[in-house]
PAZAPA-4460 file (N, C-alpha, C; in steps of 0.05 Angstrom, whole numbers, plus 32768, in hexadecimal, padded with zeros to 4 digits):
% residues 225
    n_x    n_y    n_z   ca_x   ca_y   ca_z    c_x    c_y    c_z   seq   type   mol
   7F38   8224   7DCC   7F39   823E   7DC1   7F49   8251   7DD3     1      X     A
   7F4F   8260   7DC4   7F67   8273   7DD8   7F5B   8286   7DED     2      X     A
   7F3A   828D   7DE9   7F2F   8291   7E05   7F27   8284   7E19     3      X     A
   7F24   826B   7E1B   7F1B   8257   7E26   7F34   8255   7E3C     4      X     A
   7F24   8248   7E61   7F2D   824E   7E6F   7F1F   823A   7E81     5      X     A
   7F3B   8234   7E93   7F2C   8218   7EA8   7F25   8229   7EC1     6      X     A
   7F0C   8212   7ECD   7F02   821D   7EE6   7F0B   8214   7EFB     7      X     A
   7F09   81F8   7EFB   7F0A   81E1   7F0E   7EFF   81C6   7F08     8      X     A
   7F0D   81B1   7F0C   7F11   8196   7F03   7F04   8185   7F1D     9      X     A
   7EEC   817F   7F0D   7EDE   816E   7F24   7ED6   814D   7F26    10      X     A
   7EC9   813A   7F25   7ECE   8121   7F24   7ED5   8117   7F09    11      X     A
   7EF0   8103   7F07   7EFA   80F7   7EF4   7EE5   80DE   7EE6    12      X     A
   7EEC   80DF   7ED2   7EDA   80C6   7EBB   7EF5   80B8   7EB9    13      X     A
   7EEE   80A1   7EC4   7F0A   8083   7EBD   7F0E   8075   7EAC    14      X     A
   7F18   806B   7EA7   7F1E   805E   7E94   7F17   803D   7EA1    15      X     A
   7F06   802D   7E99   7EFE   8013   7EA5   7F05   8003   7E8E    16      X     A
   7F15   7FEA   7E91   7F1C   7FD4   7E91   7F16   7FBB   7E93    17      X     A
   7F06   7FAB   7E8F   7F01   7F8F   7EA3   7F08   7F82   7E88    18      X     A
   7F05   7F5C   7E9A   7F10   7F4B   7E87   7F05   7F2F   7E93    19      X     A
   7F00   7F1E   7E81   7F00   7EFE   7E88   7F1E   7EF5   7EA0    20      X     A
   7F12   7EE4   7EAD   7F32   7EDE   7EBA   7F42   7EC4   7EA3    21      X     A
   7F35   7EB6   7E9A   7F3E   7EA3   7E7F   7F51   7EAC   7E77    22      X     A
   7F44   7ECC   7E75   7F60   7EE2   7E56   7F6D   7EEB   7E61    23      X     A
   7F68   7EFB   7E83   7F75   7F10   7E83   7F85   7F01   7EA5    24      X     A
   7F7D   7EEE   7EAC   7F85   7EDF   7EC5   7F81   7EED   7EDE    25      X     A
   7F99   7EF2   7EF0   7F96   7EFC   7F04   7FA4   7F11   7F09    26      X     A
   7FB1   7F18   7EF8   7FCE   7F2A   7EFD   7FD1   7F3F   7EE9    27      X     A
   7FC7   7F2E   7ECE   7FD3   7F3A   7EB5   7FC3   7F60   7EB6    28      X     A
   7FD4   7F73   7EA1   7FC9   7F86   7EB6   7FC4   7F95   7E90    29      X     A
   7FB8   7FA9   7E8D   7FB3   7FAC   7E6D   7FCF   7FB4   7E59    30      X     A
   7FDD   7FBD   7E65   7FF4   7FBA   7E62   8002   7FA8   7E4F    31      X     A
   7FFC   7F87   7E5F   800A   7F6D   7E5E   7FFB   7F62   7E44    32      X     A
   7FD7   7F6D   7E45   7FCC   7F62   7E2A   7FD6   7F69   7E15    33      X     A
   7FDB   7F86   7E12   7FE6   7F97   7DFA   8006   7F8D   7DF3    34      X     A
   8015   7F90   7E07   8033   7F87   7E03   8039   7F6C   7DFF    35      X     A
   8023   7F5B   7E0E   802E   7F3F   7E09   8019   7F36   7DF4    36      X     A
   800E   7F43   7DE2   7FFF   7F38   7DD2   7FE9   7F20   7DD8    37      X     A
   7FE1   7F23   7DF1   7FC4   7F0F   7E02   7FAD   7F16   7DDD    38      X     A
   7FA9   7EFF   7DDA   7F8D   7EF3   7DCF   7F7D   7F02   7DCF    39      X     A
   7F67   7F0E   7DD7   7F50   7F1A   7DDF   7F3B   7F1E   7DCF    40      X     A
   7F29   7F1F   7DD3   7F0E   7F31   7DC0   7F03   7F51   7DD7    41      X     A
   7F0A   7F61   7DD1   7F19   7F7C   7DD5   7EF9   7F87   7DD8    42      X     A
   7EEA   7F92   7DE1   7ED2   7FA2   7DE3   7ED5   7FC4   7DE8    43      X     A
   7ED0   7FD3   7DCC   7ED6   7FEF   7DCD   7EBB   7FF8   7DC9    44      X     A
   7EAF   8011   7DD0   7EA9   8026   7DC3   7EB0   8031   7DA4    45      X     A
   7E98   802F   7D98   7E9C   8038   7D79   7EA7   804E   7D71    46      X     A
   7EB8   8054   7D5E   7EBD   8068   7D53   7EAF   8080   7D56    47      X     A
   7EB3   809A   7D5E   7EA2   80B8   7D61   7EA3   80B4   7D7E    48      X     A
   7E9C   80A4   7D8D   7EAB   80A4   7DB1   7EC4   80AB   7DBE    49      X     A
   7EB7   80BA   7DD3   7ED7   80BF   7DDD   7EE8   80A8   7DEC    50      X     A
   7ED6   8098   7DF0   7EE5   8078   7DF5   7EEF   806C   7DE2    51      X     A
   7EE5   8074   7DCF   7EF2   805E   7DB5   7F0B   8070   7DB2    52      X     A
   7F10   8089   7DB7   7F28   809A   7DB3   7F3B   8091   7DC6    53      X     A
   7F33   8087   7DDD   7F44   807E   7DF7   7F48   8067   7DF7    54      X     A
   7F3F   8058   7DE9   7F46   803E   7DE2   7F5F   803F   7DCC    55      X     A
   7F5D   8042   7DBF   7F74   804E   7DB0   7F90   8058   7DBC    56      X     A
   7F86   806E   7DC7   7F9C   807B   7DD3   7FB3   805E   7DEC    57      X     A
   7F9A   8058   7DF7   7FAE   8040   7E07   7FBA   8029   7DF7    58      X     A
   7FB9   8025   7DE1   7FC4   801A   7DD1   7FD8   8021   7DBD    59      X     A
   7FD5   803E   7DB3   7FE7   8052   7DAF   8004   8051   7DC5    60      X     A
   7FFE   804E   7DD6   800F   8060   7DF7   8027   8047   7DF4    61      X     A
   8018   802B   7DE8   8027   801C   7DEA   8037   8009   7DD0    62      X     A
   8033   801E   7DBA   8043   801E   7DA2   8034   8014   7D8E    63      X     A
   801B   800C   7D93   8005   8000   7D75   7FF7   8016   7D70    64      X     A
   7FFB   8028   7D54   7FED   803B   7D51   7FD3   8031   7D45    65      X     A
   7FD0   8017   7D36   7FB9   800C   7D2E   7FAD   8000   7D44    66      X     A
   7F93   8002   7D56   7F91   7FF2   7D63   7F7F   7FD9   7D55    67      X     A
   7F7D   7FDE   7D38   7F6B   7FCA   7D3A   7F81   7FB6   7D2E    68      X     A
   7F9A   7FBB   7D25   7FAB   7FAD   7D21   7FB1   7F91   7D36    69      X     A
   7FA4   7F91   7D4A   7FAA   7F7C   7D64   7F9C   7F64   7D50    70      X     A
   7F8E   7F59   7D37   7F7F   7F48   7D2A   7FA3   7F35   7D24    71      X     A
   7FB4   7F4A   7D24   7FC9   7F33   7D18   7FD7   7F22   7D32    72      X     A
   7FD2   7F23   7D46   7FD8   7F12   7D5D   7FC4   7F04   7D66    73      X     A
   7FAD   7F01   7D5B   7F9A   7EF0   7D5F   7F7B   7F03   7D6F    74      X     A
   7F7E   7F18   7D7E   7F6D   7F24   7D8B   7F57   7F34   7D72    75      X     A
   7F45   7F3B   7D77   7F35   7F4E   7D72   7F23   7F5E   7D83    76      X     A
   7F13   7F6F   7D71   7F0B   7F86   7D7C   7EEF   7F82   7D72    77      X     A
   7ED5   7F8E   7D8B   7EB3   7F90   7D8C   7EB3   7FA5   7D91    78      X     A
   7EA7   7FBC   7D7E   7E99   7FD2   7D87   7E7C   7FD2   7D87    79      X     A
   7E76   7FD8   7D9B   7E5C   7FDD   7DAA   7E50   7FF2   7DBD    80      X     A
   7E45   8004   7DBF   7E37   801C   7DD6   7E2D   8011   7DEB    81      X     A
   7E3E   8019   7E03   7E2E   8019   7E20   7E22   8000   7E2C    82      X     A
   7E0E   7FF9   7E2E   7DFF   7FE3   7E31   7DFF   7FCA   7E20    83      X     A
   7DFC   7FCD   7E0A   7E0F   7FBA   7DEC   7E22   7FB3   7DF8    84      X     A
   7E34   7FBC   7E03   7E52   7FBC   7E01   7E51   7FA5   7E22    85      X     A
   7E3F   7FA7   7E36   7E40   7F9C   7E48   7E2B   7F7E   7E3D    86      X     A
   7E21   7F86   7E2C   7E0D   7F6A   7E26   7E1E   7F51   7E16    87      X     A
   7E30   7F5E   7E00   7E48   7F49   7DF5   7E56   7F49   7E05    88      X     A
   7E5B   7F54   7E22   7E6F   7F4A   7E3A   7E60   7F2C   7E44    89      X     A
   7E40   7F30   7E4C   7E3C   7F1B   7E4D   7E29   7F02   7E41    90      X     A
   7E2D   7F0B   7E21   7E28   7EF5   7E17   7E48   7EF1   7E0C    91      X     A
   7E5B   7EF0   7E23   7E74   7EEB   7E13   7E7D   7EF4   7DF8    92      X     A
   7E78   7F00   7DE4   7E7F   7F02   7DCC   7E9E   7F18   7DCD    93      X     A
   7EA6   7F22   7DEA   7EB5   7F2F   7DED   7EC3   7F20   7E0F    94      X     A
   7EDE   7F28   7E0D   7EF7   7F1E   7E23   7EF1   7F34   7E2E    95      X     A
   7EFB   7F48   7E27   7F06   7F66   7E34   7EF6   7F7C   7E2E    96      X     A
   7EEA   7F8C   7E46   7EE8   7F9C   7E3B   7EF5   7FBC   7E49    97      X     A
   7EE8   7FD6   7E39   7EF7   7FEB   7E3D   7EE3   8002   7E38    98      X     A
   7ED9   800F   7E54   7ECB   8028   7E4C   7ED3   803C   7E5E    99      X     A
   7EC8   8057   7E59   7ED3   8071   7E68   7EC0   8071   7E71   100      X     A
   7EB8   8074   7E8D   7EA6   8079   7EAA   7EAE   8084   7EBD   101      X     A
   7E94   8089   7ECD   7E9E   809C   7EE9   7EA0   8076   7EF7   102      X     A
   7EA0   8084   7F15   7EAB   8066   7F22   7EA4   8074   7F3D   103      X     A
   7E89   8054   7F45   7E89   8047   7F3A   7E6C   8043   7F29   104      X     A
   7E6C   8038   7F11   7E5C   803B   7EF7   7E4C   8022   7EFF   105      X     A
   7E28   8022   7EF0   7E15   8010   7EFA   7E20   7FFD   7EE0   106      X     A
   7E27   8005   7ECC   7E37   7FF6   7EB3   7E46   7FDF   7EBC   107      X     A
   7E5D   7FEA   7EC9   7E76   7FD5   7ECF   7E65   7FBE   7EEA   108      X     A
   7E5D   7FCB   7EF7   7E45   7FBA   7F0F   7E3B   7F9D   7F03   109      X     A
   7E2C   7FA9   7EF6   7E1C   7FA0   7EE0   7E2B   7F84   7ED3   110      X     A
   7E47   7F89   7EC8   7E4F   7F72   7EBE   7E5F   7F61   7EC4   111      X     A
   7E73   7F71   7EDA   7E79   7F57   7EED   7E67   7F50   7EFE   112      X     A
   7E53   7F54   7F01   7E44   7F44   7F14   7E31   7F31   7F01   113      X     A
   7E2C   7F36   7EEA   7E22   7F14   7ECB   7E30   7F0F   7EC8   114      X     A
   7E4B   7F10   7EC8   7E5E   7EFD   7EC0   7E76   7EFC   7ECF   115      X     A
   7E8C   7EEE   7ED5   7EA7   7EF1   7EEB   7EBC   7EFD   7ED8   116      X     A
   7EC3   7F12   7EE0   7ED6   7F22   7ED8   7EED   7F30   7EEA   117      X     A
   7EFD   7F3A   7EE7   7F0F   7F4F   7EF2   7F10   7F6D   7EE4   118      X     A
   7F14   7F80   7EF4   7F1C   7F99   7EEB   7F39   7F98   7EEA   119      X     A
   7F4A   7F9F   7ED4   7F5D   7FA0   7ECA   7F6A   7FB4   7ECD   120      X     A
   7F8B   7FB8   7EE4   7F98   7FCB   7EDD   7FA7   7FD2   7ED1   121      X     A
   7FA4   7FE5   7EC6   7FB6   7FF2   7EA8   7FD9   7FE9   7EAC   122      X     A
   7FE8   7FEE   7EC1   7FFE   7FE8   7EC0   8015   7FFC   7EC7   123      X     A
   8023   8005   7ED5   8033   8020   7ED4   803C   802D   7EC6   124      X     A
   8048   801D   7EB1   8056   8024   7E97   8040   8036   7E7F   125      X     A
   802A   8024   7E7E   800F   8032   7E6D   8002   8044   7E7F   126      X     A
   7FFB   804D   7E99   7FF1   8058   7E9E   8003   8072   7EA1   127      X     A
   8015   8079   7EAB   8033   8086   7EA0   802B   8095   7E87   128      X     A
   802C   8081   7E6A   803A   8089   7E4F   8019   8092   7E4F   129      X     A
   7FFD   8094   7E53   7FEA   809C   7E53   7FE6   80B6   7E52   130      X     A
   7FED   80BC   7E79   7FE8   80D6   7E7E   800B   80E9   7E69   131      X     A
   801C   80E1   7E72   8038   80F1   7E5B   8026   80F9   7E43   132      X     A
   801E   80E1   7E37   8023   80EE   7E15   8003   80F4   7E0D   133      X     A
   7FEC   80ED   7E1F   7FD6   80F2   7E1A   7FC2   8105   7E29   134      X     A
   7FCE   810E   7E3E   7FC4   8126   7E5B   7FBB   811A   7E67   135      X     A
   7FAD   80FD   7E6D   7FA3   80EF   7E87   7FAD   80F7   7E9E   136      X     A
   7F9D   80ED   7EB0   7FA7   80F0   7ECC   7FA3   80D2   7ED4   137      X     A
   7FB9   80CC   7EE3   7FB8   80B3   7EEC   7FA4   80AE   7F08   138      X     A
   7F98   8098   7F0B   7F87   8092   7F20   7F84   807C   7F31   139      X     A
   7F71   8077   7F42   7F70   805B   7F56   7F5A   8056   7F4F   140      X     A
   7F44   8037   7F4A   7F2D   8036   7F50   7F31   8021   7F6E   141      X     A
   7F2C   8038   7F83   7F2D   8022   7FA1   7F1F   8009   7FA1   142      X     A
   7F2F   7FFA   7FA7   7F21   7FD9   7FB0   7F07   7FE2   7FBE   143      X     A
   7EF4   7FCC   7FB7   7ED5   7FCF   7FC0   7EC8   7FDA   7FB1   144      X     A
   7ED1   7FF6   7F96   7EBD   7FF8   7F8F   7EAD   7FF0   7F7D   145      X     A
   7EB2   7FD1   7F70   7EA4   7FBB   7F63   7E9E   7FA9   7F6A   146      X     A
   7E89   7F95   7F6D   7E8C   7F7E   7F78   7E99   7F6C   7F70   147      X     A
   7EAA   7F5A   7F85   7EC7   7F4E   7F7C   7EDD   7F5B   7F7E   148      X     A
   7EE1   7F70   7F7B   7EF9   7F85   7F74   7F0B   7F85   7F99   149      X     A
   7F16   7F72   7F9D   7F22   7F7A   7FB9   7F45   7F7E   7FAD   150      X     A
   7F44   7F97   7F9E   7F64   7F9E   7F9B   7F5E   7FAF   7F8A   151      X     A
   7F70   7FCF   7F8E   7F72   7FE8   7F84   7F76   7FE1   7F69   152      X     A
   7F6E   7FF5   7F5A   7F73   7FF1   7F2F   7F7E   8005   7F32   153      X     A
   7F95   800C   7F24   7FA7   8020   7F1D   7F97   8027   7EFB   154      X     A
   7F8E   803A   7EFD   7F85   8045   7ED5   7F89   8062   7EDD   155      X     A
   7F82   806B   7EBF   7F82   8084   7EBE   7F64   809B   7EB1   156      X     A
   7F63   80AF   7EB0   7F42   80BA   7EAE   7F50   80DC   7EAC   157      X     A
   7F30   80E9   7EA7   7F34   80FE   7EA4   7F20   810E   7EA8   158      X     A
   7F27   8125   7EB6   7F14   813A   7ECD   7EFA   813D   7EBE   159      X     A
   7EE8   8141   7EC6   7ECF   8152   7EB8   7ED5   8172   7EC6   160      X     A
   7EE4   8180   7EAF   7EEA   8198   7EAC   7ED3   81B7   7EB0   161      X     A
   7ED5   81C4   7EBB   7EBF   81DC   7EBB   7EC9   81EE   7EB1   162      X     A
   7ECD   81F9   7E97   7ED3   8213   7E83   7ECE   8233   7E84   163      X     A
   7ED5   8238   7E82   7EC8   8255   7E73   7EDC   8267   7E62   164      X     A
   7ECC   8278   7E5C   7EDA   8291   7E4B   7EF1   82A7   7E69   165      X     A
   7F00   82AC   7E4A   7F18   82BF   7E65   7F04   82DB   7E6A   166      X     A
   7EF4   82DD   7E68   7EE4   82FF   7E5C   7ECE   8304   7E76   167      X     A
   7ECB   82E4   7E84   7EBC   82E6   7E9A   7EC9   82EF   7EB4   168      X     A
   7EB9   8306   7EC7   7EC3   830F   7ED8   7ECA   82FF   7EEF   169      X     A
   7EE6   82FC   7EF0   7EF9   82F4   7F0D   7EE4   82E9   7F21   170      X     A
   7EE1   8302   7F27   7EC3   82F6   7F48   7EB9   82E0   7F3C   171      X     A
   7EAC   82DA   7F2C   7E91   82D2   7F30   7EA3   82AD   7F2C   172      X     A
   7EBE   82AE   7F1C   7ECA   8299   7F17   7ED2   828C   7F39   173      X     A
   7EE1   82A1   7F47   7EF2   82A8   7F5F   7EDA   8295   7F73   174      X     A
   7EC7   82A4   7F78   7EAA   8291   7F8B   7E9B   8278   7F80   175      X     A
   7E9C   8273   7F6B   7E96   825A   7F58   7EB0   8243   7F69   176      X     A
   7EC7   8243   7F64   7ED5   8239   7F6B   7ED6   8236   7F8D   177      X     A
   7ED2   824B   7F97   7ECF   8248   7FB4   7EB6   823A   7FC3   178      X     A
   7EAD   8238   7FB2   7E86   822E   7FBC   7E96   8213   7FB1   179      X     A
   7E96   820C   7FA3   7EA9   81E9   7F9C   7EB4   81E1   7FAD   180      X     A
   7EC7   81EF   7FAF   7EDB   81E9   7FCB   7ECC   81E7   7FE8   181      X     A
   7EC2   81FB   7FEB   7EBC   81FD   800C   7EA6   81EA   800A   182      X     A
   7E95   81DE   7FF9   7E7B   81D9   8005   7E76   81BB   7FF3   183      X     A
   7E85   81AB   7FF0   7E87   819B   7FDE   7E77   817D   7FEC   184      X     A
   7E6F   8183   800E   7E66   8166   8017   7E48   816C   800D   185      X     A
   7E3B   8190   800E   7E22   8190   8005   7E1A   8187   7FE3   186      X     A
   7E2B   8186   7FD2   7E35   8184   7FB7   7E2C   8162   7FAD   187      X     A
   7E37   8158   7FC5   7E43   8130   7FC4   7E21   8133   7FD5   188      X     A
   7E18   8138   7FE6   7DF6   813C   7FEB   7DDC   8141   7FCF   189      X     A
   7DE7   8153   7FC2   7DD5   8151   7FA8   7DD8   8142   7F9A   190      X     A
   7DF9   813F   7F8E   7DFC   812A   7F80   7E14   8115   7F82   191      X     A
   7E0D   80F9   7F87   7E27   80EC   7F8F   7E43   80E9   7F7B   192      X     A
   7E3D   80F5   7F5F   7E56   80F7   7F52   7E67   8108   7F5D   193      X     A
   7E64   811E   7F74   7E6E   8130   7F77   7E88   8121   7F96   194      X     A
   7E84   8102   7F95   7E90   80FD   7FA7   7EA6   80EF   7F9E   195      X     A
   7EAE   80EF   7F81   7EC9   80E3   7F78   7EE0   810C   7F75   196      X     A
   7ECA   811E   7F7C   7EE2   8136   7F74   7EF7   8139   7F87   197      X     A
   7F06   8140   7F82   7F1F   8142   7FA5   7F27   8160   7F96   198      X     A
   7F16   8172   7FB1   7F25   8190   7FAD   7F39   8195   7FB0   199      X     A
   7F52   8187   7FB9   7F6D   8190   7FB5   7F7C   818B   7F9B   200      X     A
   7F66   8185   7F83   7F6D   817E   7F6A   7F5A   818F   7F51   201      X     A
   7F50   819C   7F62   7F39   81B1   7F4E   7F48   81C2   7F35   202      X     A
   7F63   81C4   7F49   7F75   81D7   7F2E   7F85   81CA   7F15   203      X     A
   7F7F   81BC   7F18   7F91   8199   7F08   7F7E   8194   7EF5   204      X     A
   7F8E   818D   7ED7   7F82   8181   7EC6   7F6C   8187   7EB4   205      X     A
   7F71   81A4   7EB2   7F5D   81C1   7E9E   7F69   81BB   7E85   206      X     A
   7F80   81B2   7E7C   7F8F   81AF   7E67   7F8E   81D5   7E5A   207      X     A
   7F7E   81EE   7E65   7F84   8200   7E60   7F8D   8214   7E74   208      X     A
   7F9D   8226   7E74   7F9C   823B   7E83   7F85   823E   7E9A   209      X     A
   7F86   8243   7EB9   7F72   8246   7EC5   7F6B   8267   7EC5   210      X     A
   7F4C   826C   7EC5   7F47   828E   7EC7   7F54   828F   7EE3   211      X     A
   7F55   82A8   7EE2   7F5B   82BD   7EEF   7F51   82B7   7F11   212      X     A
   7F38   82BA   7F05   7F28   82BC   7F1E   7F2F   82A1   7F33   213      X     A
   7F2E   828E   7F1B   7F36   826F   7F2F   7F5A   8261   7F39   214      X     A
   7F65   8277   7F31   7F7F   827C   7F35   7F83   828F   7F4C   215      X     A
   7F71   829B   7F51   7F78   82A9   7F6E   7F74   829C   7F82   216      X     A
   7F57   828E   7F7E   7F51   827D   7F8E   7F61   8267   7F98   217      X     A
   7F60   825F   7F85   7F7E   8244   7F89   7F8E   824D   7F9A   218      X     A
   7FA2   8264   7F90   7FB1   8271   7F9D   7FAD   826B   7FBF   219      X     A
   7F94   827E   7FCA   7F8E   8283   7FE1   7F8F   826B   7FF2   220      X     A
   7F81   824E   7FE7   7F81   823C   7FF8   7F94   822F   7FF2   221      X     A
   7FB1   823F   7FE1   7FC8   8228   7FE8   7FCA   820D   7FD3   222      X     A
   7FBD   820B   7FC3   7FB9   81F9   7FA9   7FCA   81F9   7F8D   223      X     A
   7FD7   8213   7F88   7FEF   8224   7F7F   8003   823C   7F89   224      X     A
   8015   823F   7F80   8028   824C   7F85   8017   826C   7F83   225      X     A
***
């Protein structure tokens, strides 16, 4: 809405990936499934999810506007919620799968460790045509933080955003933002999601106009012009 106004962008939700090594080997990156038409049984999030929207979209990025159209190269698609979605991971009824999480998630833990899998990186080219034509921000999930996982995943995700109206007074926006910034190890002490935010990125990725108040701020510590 045209009053609506960013605050500050705090830990990203990722985009997670994994896969059988059978399907997806050692290399192949999500990219190579989509372009090179790999086989698969595809594990999404149902329709009305914002994963099932991002599932899409990475398949979009890479010229199939149908994704369920992948049935004519042999692959298909399981939609299932959350826990479902990790249980046909391992009663096999699914190769691949694909959900939006913080990182790292007791979900993804969870199922490479019942069954041998890899986390899958998206690929330069898709993770690229993602953030361009869809607003993502591109990302790292560091080696170690799965078990198995000894090598960086290149994907992409998107901030958990803090809003408001333009009508709220400057100050109160102005020290909101500064209490984030300055005090962010007591933050990652209450709560450990607060330890994927990186405050030199708080002004990034509002997809609206930032108020007032959190634009000075920025300003001050050098974050914008």
């Amino acid at each position: 809405t045209e009053n609506l106004r960013a605050v500050a962008s705090l830990s990203p939700t990722l985009v997670h990936v994994w896969g059988t090594k059978d399907v997806v080997g050692t290399d192949l990156t999500l990219e190579d499934l989509i372009t090179k038409h790999v086989k698969m049984r595809f594990g999404a999030m149902p329709a009305g999810k914002g994963s099932y929207f991002v599932s899409r979209q990475m398949f979009q990025a890479m010229g199939i506007e149908d994704m369920d159209s992948i049935s004519e190269w042999g692959a298909s698609l399981y939609y299932a919620e959350g826990s479902d979605l990790v249980n046909a991971w391992k009663d096999r009824q699914v190769d691949v799968v694909m959900n939006l999480l913080n990182a790292p998630d007791s979900l993804v833990e969870e199922a490479l460790t019942s069954r041998e899998g890899r986390l899958i990186d998206f690929g330069k080219n898709l993770a690229a045509k993602m953030a361009q034509d869809f607003g993502f921000m591109e990302y790292i999930i560091p080696a170690g933080t799965y078990v198995g996982q000894d090598y960086d995943v290149k994907t992409v995700g998107l901030p958990l955003v803090i809003f408001t109206r333009d009508d709220v007074d400057d100050t109160i926006i102005y020290y909101m933002c500064k209490a984030i910034y300055e005090h962010i190890g007591e933050l990652v002490k209450a709560n450990n999601a607060f330890a994927e935010v990186d405050v030199k990125k708080m002004h990034l990725g509002g997809g609206v106009r930032l108020h007032p108040g959190a634009e000075k701020f920025y300003k001050e510590v050098g974050l914008i012009d």
